[in-house]
C-alpha positions as a Markdown table, in Angstrom:
| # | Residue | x | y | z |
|---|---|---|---|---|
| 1 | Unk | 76.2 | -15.6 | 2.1 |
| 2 | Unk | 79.8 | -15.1 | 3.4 |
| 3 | Unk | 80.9 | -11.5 | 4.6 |
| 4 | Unk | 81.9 | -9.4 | 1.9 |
| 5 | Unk | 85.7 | -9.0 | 1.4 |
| 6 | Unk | 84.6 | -5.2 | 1.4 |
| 7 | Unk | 82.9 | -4.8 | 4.3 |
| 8 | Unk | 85.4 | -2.5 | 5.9 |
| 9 | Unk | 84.9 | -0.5 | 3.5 |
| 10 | Unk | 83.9 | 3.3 | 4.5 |
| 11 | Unk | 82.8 | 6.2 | 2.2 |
| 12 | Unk | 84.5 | 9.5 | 2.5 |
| 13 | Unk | 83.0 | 12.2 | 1.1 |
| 14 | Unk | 85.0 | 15.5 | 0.1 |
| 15 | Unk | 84.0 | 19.3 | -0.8 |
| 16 | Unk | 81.9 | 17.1 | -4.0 |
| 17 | Unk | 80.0 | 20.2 | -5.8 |
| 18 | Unk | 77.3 | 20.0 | -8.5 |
| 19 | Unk | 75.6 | 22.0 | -10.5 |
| 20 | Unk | 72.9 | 22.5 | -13.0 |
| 21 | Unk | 73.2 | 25.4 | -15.3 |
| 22 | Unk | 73.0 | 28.2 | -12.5 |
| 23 | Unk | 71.7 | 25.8 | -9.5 |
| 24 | Unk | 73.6 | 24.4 | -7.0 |
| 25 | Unk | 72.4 | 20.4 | -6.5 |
| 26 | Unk | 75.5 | 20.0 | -4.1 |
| 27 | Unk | 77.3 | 22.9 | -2.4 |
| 28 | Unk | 80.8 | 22.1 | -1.5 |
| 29 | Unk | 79.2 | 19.1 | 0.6 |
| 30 | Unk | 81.6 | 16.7 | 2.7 |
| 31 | Unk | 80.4 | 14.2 | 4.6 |
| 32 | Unk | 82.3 | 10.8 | 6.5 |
| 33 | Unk | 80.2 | 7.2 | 6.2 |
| 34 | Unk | 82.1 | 5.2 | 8.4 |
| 35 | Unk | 82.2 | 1.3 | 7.6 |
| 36 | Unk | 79.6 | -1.0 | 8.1 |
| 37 | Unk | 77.1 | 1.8 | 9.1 |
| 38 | Unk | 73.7 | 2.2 | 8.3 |
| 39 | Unk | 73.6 | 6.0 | 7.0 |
| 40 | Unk | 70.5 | 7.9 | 5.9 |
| 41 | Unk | 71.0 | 11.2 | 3.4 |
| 42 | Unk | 67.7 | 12.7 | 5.1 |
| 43 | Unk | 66.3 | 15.6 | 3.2 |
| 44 | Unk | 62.4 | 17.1 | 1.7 |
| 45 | Unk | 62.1 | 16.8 | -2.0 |
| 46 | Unk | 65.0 | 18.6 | -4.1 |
| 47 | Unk | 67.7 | 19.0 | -1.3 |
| 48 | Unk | 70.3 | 17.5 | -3.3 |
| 49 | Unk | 70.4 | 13.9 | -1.4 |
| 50 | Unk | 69.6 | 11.4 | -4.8 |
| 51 | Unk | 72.4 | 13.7 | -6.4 |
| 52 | Unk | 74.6 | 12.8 | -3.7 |
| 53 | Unk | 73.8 | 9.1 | -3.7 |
| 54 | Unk | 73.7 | 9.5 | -7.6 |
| 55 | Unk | 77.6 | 10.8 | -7.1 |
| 56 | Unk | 78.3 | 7.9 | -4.9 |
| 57 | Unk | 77.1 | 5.3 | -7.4 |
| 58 | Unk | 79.3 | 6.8 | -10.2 |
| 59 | Unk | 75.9 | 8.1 | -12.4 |
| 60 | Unk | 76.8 | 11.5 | -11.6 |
| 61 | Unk | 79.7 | 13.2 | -12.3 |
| 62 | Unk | 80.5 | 15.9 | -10.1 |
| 63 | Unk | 82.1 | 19.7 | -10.9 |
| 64 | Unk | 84.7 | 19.1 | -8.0 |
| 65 | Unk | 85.7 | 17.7 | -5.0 |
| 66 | Unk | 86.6 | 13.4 | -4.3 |
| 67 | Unk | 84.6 | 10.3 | -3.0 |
| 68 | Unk | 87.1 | 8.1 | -1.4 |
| 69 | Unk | 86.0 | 4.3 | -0.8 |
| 70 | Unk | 88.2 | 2.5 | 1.8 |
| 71 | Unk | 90.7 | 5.2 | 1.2 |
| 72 | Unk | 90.6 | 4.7 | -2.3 |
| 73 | Unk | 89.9 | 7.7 | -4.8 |
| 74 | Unk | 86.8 | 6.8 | -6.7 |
| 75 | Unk | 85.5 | 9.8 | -8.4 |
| 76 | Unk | 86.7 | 9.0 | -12.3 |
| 77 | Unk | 85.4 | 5.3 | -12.1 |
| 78 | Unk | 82.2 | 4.1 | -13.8 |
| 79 | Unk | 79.7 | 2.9 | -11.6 |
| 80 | Unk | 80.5 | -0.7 | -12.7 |
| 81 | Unk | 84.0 | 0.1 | -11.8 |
| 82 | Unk | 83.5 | 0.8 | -8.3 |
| 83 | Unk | 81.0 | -2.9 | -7.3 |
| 84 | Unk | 78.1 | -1.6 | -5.4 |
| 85 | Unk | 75.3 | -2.8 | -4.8 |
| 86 | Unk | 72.2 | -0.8 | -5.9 |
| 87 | Unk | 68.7 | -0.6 | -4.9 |
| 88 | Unk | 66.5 | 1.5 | -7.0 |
| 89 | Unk | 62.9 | 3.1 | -5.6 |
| 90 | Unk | 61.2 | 1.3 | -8.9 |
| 91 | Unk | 63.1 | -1.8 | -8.3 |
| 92 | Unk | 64.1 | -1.7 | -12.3 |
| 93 | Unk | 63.4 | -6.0 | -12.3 |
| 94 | Unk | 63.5 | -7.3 | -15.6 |
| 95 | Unk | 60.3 | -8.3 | -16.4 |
| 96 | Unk | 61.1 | -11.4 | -19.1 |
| 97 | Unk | 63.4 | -12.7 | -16.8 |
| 98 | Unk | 62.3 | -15.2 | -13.2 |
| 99 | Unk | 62.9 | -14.3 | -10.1 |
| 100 | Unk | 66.5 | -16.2 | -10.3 |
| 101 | Unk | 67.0 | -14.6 | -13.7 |
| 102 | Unk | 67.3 | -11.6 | -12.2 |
| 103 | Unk | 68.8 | -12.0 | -9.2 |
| 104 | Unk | 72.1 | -13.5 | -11.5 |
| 105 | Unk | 71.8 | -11.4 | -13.6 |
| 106 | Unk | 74.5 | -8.7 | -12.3 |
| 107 | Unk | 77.0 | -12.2 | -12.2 |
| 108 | Unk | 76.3 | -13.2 | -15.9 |
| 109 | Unk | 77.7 | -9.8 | -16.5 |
| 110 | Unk | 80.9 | -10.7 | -14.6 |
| 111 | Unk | 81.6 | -14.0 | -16.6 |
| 112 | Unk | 80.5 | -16.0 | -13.0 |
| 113 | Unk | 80.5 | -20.0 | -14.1 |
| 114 | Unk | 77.3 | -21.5 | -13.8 |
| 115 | Unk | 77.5 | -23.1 | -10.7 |
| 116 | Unk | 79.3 | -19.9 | -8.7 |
| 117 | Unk | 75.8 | -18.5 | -10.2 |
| 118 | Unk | 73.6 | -21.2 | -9.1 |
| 119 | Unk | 75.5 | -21.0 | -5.3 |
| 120 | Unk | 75.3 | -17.5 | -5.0 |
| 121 | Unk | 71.8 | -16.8 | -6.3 |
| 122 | Unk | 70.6 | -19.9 | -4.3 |
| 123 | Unk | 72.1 | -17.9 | -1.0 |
| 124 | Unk | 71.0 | -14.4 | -1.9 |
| 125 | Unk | 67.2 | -15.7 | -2.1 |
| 126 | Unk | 67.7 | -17.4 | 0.9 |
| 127 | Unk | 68.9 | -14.4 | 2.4 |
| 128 | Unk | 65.9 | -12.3 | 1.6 |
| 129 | Unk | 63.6 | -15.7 | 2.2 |
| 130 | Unk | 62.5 | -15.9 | -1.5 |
| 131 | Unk | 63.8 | -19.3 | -2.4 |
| 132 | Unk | 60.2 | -20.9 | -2.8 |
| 133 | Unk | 59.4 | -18.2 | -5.7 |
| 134 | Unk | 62.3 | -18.1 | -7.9 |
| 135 | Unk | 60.8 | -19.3 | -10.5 |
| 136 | Unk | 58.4 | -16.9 | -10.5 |
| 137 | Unk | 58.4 | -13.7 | -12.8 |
| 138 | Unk | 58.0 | -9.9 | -11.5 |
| 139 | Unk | 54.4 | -9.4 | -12.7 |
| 140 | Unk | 53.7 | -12.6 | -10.1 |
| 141 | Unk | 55.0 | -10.8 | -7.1 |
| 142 | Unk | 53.4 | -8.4 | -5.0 |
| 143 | Unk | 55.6 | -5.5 | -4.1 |
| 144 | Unk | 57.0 | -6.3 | -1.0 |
| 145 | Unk | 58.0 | -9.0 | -2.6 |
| 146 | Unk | 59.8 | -7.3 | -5.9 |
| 147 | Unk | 61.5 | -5.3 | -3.3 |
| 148 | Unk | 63.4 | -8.5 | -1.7 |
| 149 | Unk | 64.5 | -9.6 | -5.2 |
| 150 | Unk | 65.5 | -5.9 | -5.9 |
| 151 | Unk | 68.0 | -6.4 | -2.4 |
| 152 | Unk | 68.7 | -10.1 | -3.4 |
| 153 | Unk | 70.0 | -9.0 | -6.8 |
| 154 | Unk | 72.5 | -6.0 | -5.3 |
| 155 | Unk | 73.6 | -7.8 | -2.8 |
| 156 | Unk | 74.6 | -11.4 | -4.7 |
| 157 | Unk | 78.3 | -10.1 | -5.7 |
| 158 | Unk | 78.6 | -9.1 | -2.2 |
| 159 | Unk | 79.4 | -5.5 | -2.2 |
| 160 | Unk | 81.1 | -4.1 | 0.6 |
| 161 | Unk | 78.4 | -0.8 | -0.1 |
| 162 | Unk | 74.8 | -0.8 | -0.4 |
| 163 | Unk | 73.2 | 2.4 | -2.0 |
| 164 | Unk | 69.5 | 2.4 | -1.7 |
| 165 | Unk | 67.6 | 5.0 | -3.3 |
| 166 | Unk | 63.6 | 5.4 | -1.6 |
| 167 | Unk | 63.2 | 1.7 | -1.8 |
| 168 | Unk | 60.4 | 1.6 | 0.5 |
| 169 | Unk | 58.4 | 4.6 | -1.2 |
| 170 | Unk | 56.2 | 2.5 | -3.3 |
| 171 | Unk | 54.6 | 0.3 | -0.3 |
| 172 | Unk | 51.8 | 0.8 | 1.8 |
| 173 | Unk | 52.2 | 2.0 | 5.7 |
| 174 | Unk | 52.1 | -1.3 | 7.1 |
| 175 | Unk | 54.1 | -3.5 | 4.4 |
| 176 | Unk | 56.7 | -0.5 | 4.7 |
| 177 | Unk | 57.4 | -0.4 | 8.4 |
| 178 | Unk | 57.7 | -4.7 | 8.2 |
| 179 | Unk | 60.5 | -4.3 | 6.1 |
| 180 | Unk | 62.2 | -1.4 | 7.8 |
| 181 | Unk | 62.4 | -4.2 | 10.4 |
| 182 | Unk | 64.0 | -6.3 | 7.9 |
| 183 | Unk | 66.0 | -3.9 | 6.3 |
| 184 | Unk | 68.1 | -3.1 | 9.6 |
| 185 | Unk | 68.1 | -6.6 | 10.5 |
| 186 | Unk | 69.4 | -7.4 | 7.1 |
| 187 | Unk | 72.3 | -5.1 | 7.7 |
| 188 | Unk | 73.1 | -5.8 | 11.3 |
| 189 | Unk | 73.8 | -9.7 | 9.2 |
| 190 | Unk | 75.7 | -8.3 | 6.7 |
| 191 | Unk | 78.2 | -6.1 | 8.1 |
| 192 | Unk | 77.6 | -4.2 | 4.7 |
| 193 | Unk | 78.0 | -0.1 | 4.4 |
| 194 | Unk | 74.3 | 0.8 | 4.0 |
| 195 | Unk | 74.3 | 4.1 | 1.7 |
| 196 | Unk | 70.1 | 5.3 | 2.2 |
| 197 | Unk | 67.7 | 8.0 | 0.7 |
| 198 | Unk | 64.6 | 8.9 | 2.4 |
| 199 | Unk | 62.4 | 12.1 | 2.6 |
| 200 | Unk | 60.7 | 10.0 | 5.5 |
| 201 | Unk | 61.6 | 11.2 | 9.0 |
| 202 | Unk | 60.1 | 8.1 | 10.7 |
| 203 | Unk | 61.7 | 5.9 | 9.1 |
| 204 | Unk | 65.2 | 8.0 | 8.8 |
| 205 | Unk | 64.9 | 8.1 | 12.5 |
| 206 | Unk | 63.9 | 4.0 | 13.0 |
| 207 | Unk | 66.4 | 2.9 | 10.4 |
| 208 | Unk | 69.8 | 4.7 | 11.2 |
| 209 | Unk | 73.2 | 4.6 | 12.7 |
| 210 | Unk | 74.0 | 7.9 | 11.3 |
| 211 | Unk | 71.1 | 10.5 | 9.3 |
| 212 | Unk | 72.8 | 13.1 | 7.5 |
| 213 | Unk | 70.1 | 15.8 | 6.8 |
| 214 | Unk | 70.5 | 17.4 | 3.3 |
| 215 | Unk | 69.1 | 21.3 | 2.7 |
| 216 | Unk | 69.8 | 23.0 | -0.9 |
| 217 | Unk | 72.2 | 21.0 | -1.7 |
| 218 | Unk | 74.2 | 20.9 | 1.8 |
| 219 | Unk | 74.4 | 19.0 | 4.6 |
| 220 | Unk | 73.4 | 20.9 | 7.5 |
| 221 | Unk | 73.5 | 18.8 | 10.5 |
| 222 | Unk | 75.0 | 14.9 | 10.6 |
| 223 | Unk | 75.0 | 12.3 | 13.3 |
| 224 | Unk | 73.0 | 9.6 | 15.4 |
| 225 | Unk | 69.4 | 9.5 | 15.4 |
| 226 | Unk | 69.2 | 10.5 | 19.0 |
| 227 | Unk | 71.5 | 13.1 | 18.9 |
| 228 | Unk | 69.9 | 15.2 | 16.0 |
| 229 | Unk | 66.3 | 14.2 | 17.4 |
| 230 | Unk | 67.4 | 16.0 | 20.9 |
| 231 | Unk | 70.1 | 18.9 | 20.1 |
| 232 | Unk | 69.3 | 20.2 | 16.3 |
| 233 | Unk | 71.0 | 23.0 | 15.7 |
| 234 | Unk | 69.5 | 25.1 | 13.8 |
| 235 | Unk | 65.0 | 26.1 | 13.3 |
| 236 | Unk | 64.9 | 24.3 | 10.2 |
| 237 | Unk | 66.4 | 20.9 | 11.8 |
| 238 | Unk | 64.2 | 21.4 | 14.5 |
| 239 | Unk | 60.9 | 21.4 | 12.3 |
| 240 | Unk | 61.9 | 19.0 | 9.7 |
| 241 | Unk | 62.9 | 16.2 | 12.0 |
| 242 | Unk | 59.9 | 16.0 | 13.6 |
| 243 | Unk | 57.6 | 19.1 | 15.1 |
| 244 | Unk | 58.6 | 21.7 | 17.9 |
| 245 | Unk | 57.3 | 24.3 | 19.3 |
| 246 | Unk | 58.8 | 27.7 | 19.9 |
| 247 | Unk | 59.5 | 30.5 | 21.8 |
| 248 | Unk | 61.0 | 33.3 | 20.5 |
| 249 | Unk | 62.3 | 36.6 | 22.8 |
| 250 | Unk | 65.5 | 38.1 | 24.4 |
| 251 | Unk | 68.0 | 36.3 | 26.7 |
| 252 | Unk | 67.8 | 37.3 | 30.6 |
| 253 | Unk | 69.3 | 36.1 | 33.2 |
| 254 | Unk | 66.9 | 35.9 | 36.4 |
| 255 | Unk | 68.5 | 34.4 | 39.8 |
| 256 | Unk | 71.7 | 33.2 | 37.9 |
| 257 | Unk | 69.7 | 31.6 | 35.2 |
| 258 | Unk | 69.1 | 32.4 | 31.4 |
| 259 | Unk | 65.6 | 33.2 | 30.7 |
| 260 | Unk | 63.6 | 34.4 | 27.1 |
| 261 | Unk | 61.6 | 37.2 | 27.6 |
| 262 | Unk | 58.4 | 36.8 | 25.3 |
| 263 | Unk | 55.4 | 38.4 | 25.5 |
| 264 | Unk | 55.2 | 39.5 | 29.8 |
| 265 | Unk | 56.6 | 35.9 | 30.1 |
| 266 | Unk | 59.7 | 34.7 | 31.6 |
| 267 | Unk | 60.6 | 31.0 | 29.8 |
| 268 | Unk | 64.0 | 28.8 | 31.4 |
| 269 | Unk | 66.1 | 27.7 | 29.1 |
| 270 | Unk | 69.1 | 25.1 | 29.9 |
| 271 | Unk | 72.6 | 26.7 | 30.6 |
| 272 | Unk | 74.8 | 25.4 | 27.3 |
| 273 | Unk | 77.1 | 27.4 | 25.0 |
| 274 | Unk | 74.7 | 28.2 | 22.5 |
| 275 | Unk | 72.6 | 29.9 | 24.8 |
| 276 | Unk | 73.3 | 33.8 | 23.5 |
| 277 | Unk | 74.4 | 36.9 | 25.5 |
| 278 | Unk | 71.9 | 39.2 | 27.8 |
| 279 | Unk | 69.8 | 41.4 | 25.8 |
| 280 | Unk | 70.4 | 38.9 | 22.3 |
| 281 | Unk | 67.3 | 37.5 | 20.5 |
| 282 | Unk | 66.6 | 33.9 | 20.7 |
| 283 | Unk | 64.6 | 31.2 | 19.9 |
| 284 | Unk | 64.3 | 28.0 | 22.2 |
| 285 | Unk | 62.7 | 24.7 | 20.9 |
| 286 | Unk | 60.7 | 22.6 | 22.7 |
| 287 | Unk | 59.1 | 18.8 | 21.3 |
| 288 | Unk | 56.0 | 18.4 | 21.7 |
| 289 | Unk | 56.1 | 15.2 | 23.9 |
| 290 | Unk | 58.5 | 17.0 | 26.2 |
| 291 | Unk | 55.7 | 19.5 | 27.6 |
| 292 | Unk | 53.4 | 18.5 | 30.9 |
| 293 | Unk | 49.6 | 19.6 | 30.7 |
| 294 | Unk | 47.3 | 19.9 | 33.4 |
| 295 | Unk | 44.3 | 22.1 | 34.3 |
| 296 | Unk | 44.4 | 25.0 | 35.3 |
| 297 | Unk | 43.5 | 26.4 | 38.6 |
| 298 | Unk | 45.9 | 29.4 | 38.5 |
| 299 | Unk | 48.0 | 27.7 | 41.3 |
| 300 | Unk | 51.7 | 26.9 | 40.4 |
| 301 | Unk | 54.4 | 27.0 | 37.4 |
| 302 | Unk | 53.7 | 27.0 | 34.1 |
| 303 | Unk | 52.5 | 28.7 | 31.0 |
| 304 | Unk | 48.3 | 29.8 | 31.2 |
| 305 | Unk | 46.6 | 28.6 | 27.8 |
| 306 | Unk | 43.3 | 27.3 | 26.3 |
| 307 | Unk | 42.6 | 24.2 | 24.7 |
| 308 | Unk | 42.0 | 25.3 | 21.0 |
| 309 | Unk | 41.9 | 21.6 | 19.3 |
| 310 | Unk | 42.5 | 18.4 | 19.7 |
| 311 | Unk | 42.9 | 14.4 | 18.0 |
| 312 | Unk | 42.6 | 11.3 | 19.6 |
| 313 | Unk | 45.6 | 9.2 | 18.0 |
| 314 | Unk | 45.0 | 5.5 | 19.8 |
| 315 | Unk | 48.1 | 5.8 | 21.7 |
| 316 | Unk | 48.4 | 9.4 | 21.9 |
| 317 | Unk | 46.5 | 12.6 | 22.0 |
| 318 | Unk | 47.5 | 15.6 | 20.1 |
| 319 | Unk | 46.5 | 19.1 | 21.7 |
| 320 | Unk | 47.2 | 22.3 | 20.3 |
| 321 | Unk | 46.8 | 24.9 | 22.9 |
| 322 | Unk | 46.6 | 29.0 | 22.4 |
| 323 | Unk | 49.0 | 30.6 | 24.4 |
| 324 | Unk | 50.2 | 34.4 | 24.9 |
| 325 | Unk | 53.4 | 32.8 | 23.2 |
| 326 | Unk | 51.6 | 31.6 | 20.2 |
| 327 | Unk | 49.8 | 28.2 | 19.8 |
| 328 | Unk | 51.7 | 24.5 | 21.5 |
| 329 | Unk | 51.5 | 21.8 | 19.9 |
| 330 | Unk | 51.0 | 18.9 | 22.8 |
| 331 | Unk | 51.5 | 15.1 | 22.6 |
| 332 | Unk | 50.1 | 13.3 | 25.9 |
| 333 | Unk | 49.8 | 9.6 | 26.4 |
| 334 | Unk | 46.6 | 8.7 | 26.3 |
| 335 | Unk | 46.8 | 6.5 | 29.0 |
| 336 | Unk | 48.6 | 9.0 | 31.5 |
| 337 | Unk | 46.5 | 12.2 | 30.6 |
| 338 | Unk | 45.7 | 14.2 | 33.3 |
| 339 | Unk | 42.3 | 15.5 | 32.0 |
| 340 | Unk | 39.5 | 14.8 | 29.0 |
| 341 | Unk | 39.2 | 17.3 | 26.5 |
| 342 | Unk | 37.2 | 19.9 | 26.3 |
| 343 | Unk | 36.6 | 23.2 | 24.0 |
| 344 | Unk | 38.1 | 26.3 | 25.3 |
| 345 | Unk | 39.4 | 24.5 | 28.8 |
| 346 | Unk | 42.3 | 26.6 | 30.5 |
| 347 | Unk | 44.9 | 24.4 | 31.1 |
| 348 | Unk | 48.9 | 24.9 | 32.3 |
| 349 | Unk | 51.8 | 24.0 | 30.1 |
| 350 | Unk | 55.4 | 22.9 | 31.8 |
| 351 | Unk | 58.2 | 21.8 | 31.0 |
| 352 | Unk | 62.2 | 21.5 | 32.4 |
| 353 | Unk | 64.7 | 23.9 | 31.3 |
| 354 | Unk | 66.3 | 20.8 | 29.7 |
| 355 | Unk | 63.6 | 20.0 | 27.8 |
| 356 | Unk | 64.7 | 23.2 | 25.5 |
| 357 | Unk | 67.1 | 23.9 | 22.7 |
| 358 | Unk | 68.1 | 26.7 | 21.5 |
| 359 | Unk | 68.5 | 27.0 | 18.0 |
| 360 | Unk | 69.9 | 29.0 | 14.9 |
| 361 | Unk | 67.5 | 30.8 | 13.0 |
| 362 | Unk | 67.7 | 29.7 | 9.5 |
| 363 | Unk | 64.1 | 30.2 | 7.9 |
């Protein structure tokens, strides 16, 4: 397939609101999707983010605000208006028509000639690797395989936007994480503006140039993977992407640095401007992967605490250990742990000041 002529195209998203009687599905949400980027609308079940991608598409109507696509105002044109592509979480394949059938459809409904048909459904499989099966009909694929003909058939007009609604939901663990593979690599070919809905951290994280994480109808936090993963801004970022620990008290500062005091204990946290004022509360986040365990024989750093429970994971194990500060959750690798497991051992947390983040409280 050639690079669509729309590739450039961006997405910009402006003050769009929504509502439903008296709830809010969107709350004055803006949001930029640069061109060519893979961005996931990241949120748990009833944030708002299929209403946004619904609002993209041109299926929803928004109260107020604009969706601009390459500059261009959007928001009044029908979805078949504006030429995305669209992936659906059922797939929605027509089940009387072949593999091929489908896949053209979306061009018979643009008055294509038969052979621009033939060409571009012959490249679109080909794309996706399907051309052995397309004579084949839905109820003869397995659902990996429905899937591809699901991206085949959105992407043979060659949109400059993809908008992909949970297509992965319906596969197993293993089948899914395959075609996250092929999904980004997909993308990386295409140049195309990947538009994606997921309530899957994991695969949010593995997937994306940009996550955009939605919460009652508003985006709290946007940006790289990393960057959200490492600095979240607020308690509720912290927890939903991923699991932290916490440490809540009042700021200190103790030989030049700030320090939470919680429960008797003094906890570093890293100089930054969020950090708040002497004598303010706080709360400081820290992964659980971050943290160093060892046992303890009351010599050295650290925070005192007893081994409470633990999982062997293959290539991890996760400890939860009872401390005066509440009970840490601890990821080790299994190769590199320290010590083996037992009920009720004493054992020393640590971790760098860097390690930390402190964060808004928004529960």
């Amino acid at each position: 397939m050639t690079q669509p002529d729309t590739a450039a195209s961006g997405l910009t998203i402006q003050r769009l609101v929504k509502q439903y009687g008296e709830t809010y599905a969107l709350k004055d949400v803006s949001l930029e999707i640069p061109a060519g980027s893979f961005t996931t609308l990241l949120g748990p079940s009833g944030s708002g983010k299929t209403t946004l991608l619904m609002s993209i598409a041109g299926f929803t109507r928004p109260e107020t605000g604009r969706i601009l696509a390459g500059g261009r105002d959007i928001t009044g044109l029908p979805p078949e208006k504006r030429e995305f592509g669209m992936v659906f979480q059922g797939y929605a394949l027509f089940p009387h028509l072949t593999v091929a059938g489908n896949v053209g459809f979306a061009l018979k409904l643009r008055r294509r000639s038969r052979s621009e048909i033939a060409t571009r459904v012959a490249a679109a499989l080909d794309l996706v690797q399907l051309s052995h099966l397309a004579d084949r009909y839905p109820r003869q694929l397995s659902g990996g395989q429905q899937q591809r003909v699901a991206l085949a058939r959105a992407l043979v007009f060659e949109p400059g936007v993809l908008l992909l609604d949970e297509p992965l939901s319906a596969l197993d663990k293993s089948l899914r994480a395959d075609l996250q593979w092929e999904l980004k690599a997909l993308h990386a070919r295409l140049g195309v503006t990947f538009v994606y809905v997921t309530h899957d951290q994991e695969e949010a994280l593995s997937m994306s140039d940009q996550i955009a994480i939605i919460r009652a109808g508003e985006v709290v936090q946007s940006g790289a993977p990393a960057e959200l993963y490492d600095r979240p801004k607020t308690h509720f970022i912290a927890d939903f992407l991923g699991r932290s620990n916490y440490v809540e008290g009042t700021v200190a500062r103790r030989d030049g640095r700030p320090v939470i005091e919680a429960a008797g204990q003094l906890v570093p946290v890293p100089e930054c401007a969020a950090v708040p004022a002497a004598g303010r509360p706080a709360i400081l986040a820290i992964r659980p992967e971050k943290i160093t365990v060892r046992p303890d024989d009351g010599q050295g750093p650290g925070l005192p605490g007893r081994l409470s429970a633990w999982s062997y994971l293959g290539a991890t194990i996760s400890c939860r250990v009872a401390t005066d500060l509440g009970e840490f959750h601890v990821h080790l690798p299994t190769w590199q742990a320290a010590f083996e497991p037992q009920p009720g051992q004493a054992l020393r947390l640590d971790w760098p000041p860097e390690a930390g983040r402190i964060v808004r409280d928004d529960r």
